[in-house]
VOBA-1610 file (N, C-alpha, C; in pm, whole numbers, padded with zeros to 5 digits, always signed):
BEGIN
Unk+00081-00120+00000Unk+00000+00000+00000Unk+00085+00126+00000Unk+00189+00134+00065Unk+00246+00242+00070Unk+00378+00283-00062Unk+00340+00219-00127Unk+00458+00190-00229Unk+00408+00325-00347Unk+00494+00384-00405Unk+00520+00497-00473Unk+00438+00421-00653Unk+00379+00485-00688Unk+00323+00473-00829Unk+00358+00452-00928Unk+00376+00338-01008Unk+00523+00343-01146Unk+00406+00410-01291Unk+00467+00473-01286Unk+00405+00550-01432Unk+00523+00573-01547Unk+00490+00445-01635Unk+00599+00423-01800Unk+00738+00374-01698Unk+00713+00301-01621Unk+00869+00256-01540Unk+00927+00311-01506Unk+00872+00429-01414Unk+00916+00492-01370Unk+00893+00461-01224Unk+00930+00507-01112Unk+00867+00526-00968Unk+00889+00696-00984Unk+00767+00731-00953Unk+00682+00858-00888Unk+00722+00885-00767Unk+00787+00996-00747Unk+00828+01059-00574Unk+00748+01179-00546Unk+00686+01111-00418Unk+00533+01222-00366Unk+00623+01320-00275Unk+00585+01435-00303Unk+00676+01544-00173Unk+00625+01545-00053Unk+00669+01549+00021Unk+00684+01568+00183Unk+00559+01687+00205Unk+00489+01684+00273Unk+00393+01753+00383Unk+00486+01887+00379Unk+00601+01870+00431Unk+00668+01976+00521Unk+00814+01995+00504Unk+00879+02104+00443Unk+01035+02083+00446Unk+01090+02058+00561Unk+01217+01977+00576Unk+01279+01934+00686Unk+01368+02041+00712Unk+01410+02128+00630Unk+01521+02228+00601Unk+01654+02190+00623Unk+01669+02042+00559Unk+01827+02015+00562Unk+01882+02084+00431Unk+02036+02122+00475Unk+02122+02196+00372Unk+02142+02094+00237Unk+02125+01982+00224Unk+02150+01902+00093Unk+02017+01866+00001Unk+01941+01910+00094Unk+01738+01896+00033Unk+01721+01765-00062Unk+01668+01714+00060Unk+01654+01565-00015Unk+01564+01529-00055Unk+01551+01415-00148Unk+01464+01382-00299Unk+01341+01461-00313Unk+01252+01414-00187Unk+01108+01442-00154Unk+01085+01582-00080Unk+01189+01687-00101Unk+01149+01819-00062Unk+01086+01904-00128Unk+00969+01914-00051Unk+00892+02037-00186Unk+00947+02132-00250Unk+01012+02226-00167Unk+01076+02331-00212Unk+01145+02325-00367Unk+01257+02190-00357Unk+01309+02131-00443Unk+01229+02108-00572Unk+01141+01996-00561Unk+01060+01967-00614Unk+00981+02083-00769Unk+00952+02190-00647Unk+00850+02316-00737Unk+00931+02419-00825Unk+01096+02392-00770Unk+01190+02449-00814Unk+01226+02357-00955Unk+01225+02248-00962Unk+01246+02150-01085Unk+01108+02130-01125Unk+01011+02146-01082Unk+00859+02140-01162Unk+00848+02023-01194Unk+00849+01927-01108Unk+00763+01749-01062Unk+00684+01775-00948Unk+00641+01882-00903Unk+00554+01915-00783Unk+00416+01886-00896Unk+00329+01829-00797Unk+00214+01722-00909Unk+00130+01876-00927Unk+00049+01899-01021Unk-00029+02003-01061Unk-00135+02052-00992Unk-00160+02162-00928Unk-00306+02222-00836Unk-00182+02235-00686Unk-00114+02234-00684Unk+00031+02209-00552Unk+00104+02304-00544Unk+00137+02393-00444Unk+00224+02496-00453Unk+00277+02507-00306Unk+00440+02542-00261Unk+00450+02557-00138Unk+00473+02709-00048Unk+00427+02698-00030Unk+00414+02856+00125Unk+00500+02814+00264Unk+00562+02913+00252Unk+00633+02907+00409Unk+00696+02733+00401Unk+00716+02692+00350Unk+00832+02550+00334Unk+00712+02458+00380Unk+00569+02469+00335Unk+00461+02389+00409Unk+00409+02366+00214Unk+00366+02219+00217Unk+00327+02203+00081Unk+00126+02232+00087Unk+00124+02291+00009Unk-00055+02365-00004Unk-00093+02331-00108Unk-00201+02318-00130Unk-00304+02295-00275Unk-00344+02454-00274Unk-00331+02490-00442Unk-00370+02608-00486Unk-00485+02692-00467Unk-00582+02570-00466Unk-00743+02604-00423Unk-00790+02644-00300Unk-00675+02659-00214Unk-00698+02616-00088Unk-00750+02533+00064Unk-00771+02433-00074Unk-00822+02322+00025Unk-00670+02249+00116Unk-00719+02195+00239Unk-00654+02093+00290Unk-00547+01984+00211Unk-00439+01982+00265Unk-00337+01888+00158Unk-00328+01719+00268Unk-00364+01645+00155Unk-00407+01480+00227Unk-00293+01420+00172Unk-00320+01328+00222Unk-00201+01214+00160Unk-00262+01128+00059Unk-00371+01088+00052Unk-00460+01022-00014Unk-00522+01117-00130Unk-00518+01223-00157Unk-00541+01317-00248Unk-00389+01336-00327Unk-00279+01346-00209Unk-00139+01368-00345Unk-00108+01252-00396Unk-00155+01155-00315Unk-00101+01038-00436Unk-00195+00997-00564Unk-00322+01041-00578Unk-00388+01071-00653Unk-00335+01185-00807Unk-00342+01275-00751Unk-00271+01418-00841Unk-00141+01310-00883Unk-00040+01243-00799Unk+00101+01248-00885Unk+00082+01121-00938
//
């Protein structure tokens, strides 16, 4: 269940809830992420906190949906 999504053989990396703010920003950091544009679409981050554009609530069961 918890396993990441293969789309064309790929594995799909869902971003993190929340930056950790380590200095090497690892795989699943949003920040990162929105900066290389694989942040899944309707997703944007504020204050190092990952948000949906619409302003709804950000789920876990909704981003793995979107990515």
């Amino acid at each position: 269940m918890g396993k990441e999504k293969k789309s064309k053989g790929q594995l799909r990396k869902l971003p993190k809830t929340k930056c950790c703010v380590s200095k090497s920003k690892c795989g699943r950091c949003p920040l990162r992420m929105l900066k290389e544009g694989t942040l899944p679409s309707g997703y944007t981050v504020k204050k190092r906190v990952l948000v949906r554009a619409d302003g709804k609530k950000v789920t876990k069961k909704a981003l793995q949906k979107a990515a």
